[in-house]
N, C-alpha and C positions, 0 to 999 in steps of 0.2 A: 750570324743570322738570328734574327729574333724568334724567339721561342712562340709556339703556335699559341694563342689564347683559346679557352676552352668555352661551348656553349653551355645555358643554365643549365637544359636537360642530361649535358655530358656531365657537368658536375655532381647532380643528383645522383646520374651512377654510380658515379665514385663514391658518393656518401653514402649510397644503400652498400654496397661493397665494403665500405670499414665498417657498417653496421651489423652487417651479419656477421664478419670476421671477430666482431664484438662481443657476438649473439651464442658462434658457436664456442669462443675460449670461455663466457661465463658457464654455459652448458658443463664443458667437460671439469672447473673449476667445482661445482657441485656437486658431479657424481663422484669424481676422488677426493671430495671432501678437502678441498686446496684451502678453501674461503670458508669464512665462517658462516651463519645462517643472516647474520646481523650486513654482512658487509653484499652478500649474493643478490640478499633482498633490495637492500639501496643499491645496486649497482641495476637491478631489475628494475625498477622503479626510474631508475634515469634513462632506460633502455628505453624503456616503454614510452616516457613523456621525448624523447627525440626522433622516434617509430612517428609519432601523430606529428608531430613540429615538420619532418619531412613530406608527410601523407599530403599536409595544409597547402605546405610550401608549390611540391610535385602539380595540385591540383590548379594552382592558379597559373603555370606555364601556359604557352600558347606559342605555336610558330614564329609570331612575329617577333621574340624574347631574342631567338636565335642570331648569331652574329654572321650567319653563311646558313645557307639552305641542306636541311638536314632529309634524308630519303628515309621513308617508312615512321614519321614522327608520330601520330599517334599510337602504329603498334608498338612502338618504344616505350610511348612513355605508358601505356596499358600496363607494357611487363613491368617497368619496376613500379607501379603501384599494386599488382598481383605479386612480387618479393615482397616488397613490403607489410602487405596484408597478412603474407603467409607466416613473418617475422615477429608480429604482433601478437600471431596467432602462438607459435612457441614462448614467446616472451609470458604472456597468458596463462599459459597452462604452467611454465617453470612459476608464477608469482602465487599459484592458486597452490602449487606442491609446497613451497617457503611458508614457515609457520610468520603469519599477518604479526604486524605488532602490537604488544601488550604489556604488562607492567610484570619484572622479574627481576629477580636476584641472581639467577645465575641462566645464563645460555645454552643453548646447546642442542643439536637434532635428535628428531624424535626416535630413529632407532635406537641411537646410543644407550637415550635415558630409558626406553623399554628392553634397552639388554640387563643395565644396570637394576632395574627395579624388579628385574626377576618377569617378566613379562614376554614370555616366546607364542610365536605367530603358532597356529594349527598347523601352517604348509610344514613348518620346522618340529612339531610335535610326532607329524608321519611320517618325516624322514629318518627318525630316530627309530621307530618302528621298523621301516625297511631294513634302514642297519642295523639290527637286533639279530634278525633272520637273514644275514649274509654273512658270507666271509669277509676277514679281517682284510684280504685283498681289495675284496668287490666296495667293504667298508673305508676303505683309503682314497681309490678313484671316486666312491659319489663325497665324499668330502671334500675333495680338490676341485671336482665337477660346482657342489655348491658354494664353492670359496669365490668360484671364477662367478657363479652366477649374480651371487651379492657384490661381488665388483663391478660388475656390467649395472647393476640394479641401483636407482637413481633413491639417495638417502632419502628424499624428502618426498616420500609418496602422500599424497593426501592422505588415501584412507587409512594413514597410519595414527592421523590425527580422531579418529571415530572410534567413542569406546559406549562401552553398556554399562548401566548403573546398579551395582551388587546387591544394594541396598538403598531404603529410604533414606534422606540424608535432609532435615533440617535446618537451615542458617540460620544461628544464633546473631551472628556479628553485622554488621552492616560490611556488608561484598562479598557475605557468602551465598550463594546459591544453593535453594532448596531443589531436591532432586529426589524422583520415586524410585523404586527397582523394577528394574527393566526399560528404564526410560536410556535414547539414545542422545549422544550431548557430543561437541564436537571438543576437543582442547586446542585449545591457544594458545596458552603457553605453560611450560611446563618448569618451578622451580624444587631449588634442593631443597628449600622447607619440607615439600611432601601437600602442598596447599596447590591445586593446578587451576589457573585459566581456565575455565568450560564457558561455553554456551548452549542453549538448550537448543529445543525445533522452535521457540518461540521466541527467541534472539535474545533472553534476557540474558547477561551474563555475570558472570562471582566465581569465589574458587569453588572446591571440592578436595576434602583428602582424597591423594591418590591411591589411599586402602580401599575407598567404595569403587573404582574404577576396573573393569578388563576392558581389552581393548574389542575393537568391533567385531573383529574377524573370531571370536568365538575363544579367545585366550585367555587365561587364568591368570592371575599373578601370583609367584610363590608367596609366602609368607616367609619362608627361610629357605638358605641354600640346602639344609636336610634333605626338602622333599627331594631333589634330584639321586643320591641313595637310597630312596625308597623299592621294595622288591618291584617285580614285574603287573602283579597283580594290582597293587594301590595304582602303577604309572595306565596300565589298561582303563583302570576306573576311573581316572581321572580323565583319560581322552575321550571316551565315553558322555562324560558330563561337560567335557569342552564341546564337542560336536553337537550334542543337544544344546548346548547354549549361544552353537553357533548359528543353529537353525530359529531360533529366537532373537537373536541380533538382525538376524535376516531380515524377517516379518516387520521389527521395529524400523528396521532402516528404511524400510520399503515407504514406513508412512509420514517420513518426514524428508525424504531426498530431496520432493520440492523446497522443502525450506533450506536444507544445507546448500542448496543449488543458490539460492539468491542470498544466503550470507553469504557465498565464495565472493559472489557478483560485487556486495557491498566491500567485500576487503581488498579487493582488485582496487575500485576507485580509491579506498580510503590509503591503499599503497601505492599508488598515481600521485596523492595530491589531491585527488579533483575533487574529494568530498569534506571537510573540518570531520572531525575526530569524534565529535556530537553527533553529529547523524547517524540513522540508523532505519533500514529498512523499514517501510512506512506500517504502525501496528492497525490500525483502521483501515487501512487500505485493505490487506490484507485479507480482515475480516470478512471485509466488502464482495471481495472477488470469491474465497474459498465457505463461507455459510452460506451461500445463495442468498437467498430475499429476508434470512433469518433478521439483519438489522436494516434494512432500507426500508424510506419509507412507505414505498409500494404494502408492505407488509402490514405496516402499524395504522393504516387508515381504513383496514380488514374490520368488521366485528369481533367480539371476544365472547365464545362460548361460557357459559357458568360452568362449575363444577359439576353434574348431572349433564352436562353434555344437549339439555333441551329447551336450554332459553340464553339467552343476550345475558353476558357480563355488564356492558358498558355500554347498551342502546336500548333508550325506552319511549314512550310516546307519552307526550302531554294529555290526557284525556277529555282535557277543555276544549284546547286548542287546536289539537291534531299536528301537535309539530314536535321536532324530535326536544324530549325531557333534559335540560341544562343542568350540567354535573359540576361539581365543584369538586377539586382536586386542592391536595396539599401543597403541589407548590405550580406558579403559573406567574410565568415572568417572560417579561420582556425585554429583550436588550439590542443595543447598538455593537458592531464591529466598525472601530473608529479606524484606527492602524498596527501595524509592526511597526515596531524600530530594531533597530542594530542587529538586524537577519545578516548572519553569514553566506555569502552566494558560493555555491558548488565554482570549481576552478575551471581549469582548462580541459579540454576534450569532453565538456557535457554544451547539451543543448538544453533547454529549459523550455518545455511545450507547457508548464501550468505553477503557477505558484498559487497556492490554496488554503484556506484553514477546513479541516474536517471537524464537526465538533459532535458530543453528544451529553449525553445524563450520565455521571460516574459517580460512583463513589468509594473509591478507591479501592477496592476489590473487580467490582465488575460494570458492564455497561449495562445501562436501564433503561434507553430508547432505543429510537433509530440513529445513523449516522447521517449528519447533514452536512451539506461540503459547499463553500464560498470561495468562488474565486479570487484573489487582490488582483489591483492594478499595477503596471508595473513599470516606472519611471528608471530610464538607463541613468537620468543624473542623480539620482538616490537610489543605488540601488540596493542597500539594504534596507529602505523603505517600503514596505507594504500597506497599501492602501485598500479602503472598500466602499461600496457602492458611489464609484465617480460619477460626476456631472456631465448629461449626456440629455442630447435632443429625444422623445419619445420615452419611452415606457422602459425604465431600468431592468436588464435583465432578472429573474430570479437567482442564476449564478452565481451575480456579480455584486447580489442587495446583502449586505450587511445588519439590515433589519429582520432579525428573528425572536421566535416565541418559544418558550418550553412547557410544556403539560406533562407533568408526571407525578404518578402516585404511590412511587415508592415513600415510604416514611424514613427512609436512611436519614442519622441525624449527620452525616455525614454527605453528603446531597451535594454533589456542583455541577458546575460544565466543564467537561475537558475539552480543553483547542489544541488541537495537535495540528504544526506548523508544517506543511510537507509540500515536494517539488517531483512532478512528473518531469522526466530526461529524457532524453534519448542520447547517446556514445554516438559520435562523431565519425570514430573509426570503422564500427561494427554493427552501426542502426540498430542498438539493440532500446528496448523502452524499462525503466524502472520507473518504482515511487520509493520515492526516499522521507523518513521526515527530520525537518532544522530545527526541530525541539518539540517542546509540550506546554502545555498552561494551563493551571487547575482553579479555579474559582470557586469555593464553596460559596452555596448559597446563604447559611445560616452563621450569627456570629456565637462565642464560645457559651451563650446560655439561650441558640436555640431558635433566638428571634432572626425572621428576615433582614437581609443586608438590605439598609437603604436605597434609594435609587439615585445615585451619584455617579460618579466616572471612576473606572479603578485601572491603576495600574499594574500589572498582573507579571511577576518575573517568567520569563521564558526558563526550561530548563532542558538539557541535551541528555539523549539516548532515549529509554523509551516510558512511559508512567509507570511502569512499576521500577525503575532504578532511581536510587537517591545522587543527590550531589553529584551528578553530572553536568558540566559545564558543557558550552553551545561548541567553545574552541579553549584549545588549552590557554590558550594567553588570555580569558574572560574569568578572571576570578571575582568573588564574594569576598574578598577580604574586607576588614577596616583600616584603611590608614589614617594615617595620624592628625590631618589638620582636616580643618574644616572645605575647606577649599579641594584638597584632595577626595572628600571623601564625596562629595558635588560630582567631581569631575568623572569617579569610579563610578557613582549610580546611573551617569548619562551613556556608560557607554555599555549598560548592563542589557540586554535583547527584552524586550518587554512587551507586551501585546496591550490593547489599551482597549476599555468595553465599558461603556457603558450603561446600566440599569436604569430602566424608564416607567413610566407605566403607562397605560393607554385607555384611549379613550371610553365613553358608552356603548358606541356599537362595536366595536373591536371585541371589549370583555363579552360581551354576549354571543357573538360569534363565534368568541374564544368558547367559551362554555357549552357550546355543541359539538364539539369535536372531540377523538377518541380521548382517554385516561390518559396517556401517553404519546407524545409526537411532538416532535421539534422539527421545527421548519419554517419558512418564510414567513413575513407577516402579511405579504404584500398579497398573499396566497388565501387568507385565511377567507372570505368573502366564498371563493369557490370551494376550498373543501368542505365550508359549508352546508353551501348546495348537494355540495354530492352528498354529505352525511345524511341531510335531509331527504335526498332521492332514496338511500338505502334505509331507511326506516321504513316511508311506504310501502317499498318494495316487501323488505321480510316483515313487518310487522302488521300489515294492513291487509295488503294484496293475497298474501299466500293463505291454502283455505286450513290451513291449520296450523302450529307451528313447531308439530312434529313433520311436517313434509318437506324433504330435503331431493325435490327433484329438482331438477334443470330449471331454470328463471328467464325467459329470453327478455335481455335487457345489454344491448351493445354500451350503453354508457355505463354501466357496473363491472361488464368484465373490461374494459379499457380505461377508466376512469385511474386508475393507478398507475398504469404507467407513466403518465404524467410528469407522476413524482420523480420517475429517475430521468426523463428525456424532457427537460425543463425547456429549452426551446417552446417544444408545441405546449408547455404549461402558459408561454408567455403569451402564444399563440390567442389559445382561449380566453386568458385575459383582456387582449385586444379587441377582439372579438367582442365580448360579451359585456365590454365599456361602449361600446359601440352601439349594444342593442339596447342599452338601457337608456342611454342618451337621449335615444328616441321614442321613450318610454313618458308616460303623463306620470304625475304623484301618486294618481288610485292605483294604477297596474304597478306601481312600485311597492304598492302596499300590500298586493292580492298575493297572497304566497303559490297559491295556484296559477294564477299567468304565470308568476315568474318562472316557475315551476318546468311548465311547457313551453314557454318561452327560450328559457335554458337548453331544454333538450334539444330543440328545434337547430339551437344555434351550436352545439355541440356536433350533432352529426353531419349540418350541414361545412363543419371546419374541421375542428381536429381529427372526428374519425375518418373522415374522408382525406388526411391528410396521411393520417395513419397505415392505409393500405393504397398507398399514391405509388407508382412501380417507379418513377421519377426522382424519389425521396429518399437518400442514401441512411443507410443502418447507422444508428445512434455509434458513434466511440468516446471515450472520454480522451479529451486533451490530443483532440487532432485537428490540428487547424483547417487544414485543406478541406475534410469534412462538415467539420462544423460553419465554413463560409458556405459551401454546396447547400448545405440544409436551409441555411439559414435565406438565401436567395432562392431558391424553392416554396418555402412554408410561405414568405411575405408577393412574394409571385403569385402562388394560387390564391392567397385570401384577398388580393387585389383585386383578382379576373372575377373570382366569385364574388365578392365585394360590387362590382358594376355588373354584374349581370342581375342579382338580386333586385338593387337599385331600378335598374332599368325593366326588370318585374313586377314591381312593387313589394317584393318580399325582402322577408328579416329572415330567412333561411328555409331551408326543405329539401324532403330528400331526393329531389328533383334531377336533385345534381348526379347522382349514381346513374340516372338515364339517360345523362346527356352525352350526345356522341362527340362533343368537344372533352370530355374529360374519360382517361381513362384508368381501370384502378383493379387491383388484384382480385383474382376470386376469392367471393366470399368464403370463409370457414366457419364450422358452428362453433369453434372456443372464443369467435372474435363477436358471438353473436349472442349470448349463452352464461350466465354467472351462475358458476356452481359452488353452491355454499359450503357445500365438504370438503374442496381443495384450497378451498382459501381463508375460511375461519381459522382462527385463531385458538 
């Protein structure tokens, strides 16, 4: 009789079935320390990418796959996607307790090397104490007790990898790691030299002697086997200053777990595969989400208090003309984002919701703008090509425009733009969302005596990990080398990741427009016409209007306290540009001249659009890099400015605030912060 043939679903069980049985002999191979750390980790790693291969596989089943009629099929196949889940989840947490890989001379788990290096836990410091004060009996049993415990007890505990730093520690050499005292640093890897793998809370990574190191939990490292000889009184004193120093490893840990949380997250993919070896936790992004509005440009289009705290740094009035006083800044350039070449794409198990350049003002120490972020385009038949501002019917998004400006008036003679290359994901298995970045690119703006770089096209080497590490590559197999012929060495620079920009200048009214805007700000060019305006509104406003210019009350002006967010919810930026291409159109040569219509003009056409768009209950909350979102919004925003568009029209008006009254549109209650610019919370 022929052997029964099995359905696909049946099959999957049996695969989830050798998978765990997989799951759990790698498990127990760990905690008796069977396998080594090198082989648990790649066999984790294969667990993990066959865990998603079947998740893929399971999810595109369907009844009709089936060779006979199967009873309760979808609660079946639920459960072993709920095994599965759960099997990922252990695979997970076993690759986050394996020390991630790094570069070493010699192997080995981390308790080992903290028994050998004289390095004992606080738990193990108090139970020395207990057994001090018992009998040699009661001392025997908790011995055997804690022998059984450490066997039960799984070697590769994370926080065995989190230590505190004894001292300041300078790097001399290129890959050592500067490091303060008391700062908390995670180890990586640990070798016999005595030089350890660390990384900070800020992902940068290099070694450290393992003489400036205790471990997190508040432990010491001996200096020699003596101290354990030592009387009772030194060992008292000694625990004493472990404990206080555990309560200080506490406090440190406390303010950097979010970042140890999402370097786990980055070593997980980078032990999957799914990320090249160059990537690294995105450093702008970062910024972005944890300083608040400190680098966005919401911020930098603020005024700038002087020194005395009672007059405008960087806003003045023309006394002729009544218009706001044109600043000349040291450096003010324009440039093109042409494309990416030879971008690494993250592997299997990521989704890719955004690939983007973030750029700002660096120089090489610290950031000296705001952060501004461009999305590329993204072709599946090149897909380590990034492209920007494509060829599109209507008004190029601000996103998506590769034409920007920079105003800054640092004097650094070191002065560039940094493009840091990065990709929003989202994990396939666990919905979870990161930013990661696929390198960096530094562009000084001055050549080595000073003068500005010409305005030409540059080609610019990408480089892997984050701006402050050197000579890391995008992927290992992407070297700098020279080889030997000519033809080789052609073939070696085409395939080097490179960002391509180029430096332009611009027109008459551009630069003048340029020249009214704050000291400092990087951002669109395509923009610059309205923040203009706005600069010009807030001059009258605090220079003109208010009856003194020590008075720092309330201002009710809805286009000053909304006028900035703009900047971060570019949509309704594009918004008002459409808008307000629109009312000009319809505008004669004299009212294009009158800075006063335009003036009012502006306003009119402001409230009647964006801020009414702004508290529209219809109009879903701004997220970065979500698609489903940003189509909602984006069919909303051009929705209403249509209806109001034909009702104007059919009015005979160019805008008003007509619109808040009508029982056709409906919109939030008003608040006085949306009504209201208050100069104290938002100067600079």
């Amino acid at each position: 009789m022929p052997l029964k043939r099995r359905g696909p679903l049946q099959l999957a069980q049996r695969e989830v079935d050798d998978i765990e049985k997989q799951v759990d002999s790698l498990v127990k191979d760990a905690e008796k320390q069977v396998t080594t750390i090198e082989d648990a980790s790649r066999k984790c790693q294969e667990l993990q990418m066959l865990v998603e291969k079947t998740q893929n596989m399971l999810k595109t089943l369907t009844k009709a796959d089936e060779l006979a009629p199967v009873g309760n099929y979808d609660q079946r196949k639920q459960k072993e996607e709920t095994r599965l889940q759960s099997i990922l989840e252990r695979l997970n947490s076993l690759s986050l307790a394996l020390s991630p890989p790094g570069p070493s001379t010699t192997t080995g788990d981390v308790s080992k090397d903290d028994s050998e290096n004289g390095v004992v836990d606080d738990d193990d410091d108090d139970d020395d104490d207990d057994d001090e004060d018992s009998s040699d009996e009661d001392s025997s049993e908790d011995d055997d007790d804690e022998k059984e415990k450490r066997a039960m007890k799984p070697p590769f505990h994370p926080d065995c990898r989190i230590y505190t730093v004894l001292g300041d520690f300078k790097g001399e050499e290129g890959g050592d790691l500067s490091v303060r005292q008391g700062e908390v640093v995670r180890i990586i890897r640990k070798t016999s030299d005595g030089w350890w793998l660390a990384q900070d809370s800020k992902g940068n990574r290099g070694v450290v002697p393992k003489t400036f190191l205790q471990t997190g939990s508040g432990a010491e490292d001996s200096e020699n086997e003596d101290d354990e000889s030592d009387d009772d009184e030194e060992s008292d004193e000694e625990v004493t200053h472990a404990q206080e120093r555990k309560s200080a490893s506490h406090a440190n840990w406390s303010t950097v777990r979010k970042a140890l949380t999402e370097i786990d997250t980055t070593d997980v993919l980078s032990a999957m595969g799914a990320i090249p070896s160059g990537f690294r936790p995105s450093t702008l992004n970062k910024l972005l989400v944890e300083e608040g509005v400190k680098y966005r440009g919401s911020h930098y289009i603020q005024p700038e208090l002087s020194q005395s705290q009672l007059s405008f740094k960087d806003l003045f009035l023309d006394v002729d003309t009544g218009r706001v006083r044109a600043r000349q800044v040291k450096t003010c350039v324009c440039f093109t984002l042409w494309n990416c070449r030879m971008i690494p794409t993250p592997g299997v198990g990521v989704q890719v919701l955004s690939r983007h350049v973030r750029l700002c003002a660096f120089d090489g120490t610290q950031i000296l703008s705001n952060i501004h972020t461009v999305r590329a385009a993204y072709n599946s038949k090149s897909p380590k090509t990034w492209s920007f501002s494509p060829r599109m019917t209507g008004i190029l998004p601000t996103l998506m425009n590769g034409d920007c400006f920079l105003r800054c008036i640092s004097t650094s003679p070191d002065l560039g733009i940094l493009f840091e290359l990065g990709v929003t994901f989202i994990r396939n298995s666990t919905g979870e969302r990161g930013d990661l970045s696929c390198g960096w690119a530094f562009l000084k703006l001055t050549d080595d005596a000073g003068n500005p770089l010409p305005n030409r096209t540059y080609e610019v080497p990408v480089n892997g990990g984050t701006p402050y590490e050197e000579d890391v590559p995008v992927e290992p197999t992407i070297t700098r080398g020279s080889p030997g012929g000519v033809l080789q060495q052609m073939l070696q620079a085409r395939r080097q990741p490179k960002l391509i920009v180029k430096l332009k200048s611009a027109n008459n009214q551009t630069r003048t427009q340029l020249n009214l805007l704050p000291d400092t700000l990087l951002h669109c060019q395509s923009s610059v016409h309205l923040l203009a305006l706005h600069r010009q509104l807030l001059a009258d406003t605090l220079l003109m209007d208010r009856p003194t210019m020590q008075n720092a009350d309330l201002i009710c002006s809805p286009i000053l306290s909304t006028f900035p967010v703009l900047l971060e919810q570019t949509d309704l930026l594009d918004a008002l540009r459409s808008v307000w291409m629109d009312a000009k159109a319809n505008m004669s040569r004299a009212q294009k001249r009158d800075s006063s219509f335009l003036k009012h003009q502006f306003a009119k056409v402001y409230m009647s659009s964006v801020y009414f768009l702004l508290h529209s209950p219809s109009l879903p909350g701004h997220r970065w890099a979500d698609p489903s979102s940003e189509e909602q919004r984006a069919r909303v925003i051009y929705t209403t400015l249509d209806t109001l568009k034909s009702q104007q029209h059919s009015a005979g008006q160019t805008g008003g605030l007509d619109v808040f009254v009508s029982p056709a549109h409906s919109h939030l209650a008003f608040d006085v912060t949306e009504l209201t610019f208050d100069l104290l919370s938002i100067r600079r």
